[in-house]
N, C-alpha and C positions, 0 to 999 in steps of 0.2 A: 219512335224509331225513325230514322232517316228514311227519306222517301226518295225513291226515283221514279221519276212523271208523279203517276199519281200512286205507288204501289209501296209497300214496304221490301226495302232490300234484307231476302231469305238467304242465306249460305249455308252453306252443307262442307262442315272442316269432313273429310276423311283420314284420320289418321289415329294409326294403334298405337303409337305414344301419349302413353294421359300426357305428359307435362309437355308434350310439345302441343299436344291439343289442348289445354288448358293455357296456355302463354296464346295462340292465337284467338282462340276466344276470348279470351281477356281485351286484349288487342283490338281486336274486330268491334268486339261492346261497348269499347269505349266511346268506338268511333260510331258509336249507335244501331252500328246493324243487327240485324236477329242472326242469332247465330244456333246450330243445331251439331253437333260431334255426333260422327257415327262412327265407331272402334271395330267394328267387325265388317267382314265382306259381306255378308248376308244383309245385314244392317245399312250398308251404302248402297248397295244395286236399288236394296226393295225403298228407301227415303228419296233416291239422288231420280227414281223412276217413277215416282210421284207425280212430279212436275211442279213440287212444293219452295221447288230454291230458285232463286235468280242468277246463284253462281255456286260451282264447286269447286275446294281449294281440296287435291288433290296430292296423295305422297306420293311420289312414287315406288318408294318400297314399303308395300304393307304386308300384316301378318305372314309373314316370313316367305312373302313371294314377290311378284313384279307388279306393283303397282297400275301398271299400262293396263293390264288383264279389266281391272275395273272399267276402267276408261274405255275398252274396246266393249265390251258387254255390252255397256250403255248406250253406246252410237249405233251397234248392231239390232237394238229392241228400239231405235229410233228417240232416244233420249238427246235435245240439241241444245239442252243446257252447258252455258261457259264455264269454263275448266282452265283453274289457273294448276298447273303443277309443279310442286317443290321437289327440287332435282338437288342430292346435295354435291354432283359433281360437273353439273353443266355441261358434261359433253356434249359434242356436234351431234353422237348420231341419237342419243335422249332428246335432244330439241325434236329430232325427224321425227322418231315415235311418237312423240306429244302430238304432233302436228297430225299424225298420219292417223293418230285415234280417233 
């Protein structure tokens, strides 16, 4: 696996789409990173609060709620793992939440 400094780069996809989460771990693998899908919220608070990943590639809308909720949980139980989040509409004020989580 790819190494950053001396470690292997961990990623944590969040997302309740298999086939969007199968197309980024595909993706991800190739480019040699370790990659880990968690499909449920229960599943990403308790993986992403580990402190097992290097990065989280976050939805923002998951199982049928707002995505951000994850992302806030996690910053609040002191989780300071990077979070890239897939927006599929890019608004101004989704970039602010992202930012604010």
């Amino acid at each position: 696996p790819m190494a950053f400094g001396s470690s292997v780069v961990r990623i944590l996809v969040v997302e309740d789409d298999p086939k969007v989460a199968r197309f980024l771990q595909r993706g991800l693998e190739a480019e040699r990173h370790v990659v880990e899908i968690a499909r449920t919220r229960a599943h990403a608070l308790r993986r992403a609060a580990s402190g097992a990943f290097d990065l989280l590639i976050l939805d923002q809308e998951l199982f049928g709620r707002d995505g951000y909720d994850v992302l806030q949980h996690l910053r609040r139980d002191g989780t300071s793992t990077g979070v890239i989040v897939l927006a599929s509409n890019g608004a101004s004020e989704d970039r602010i939440r992202a930012l604010e989580g």
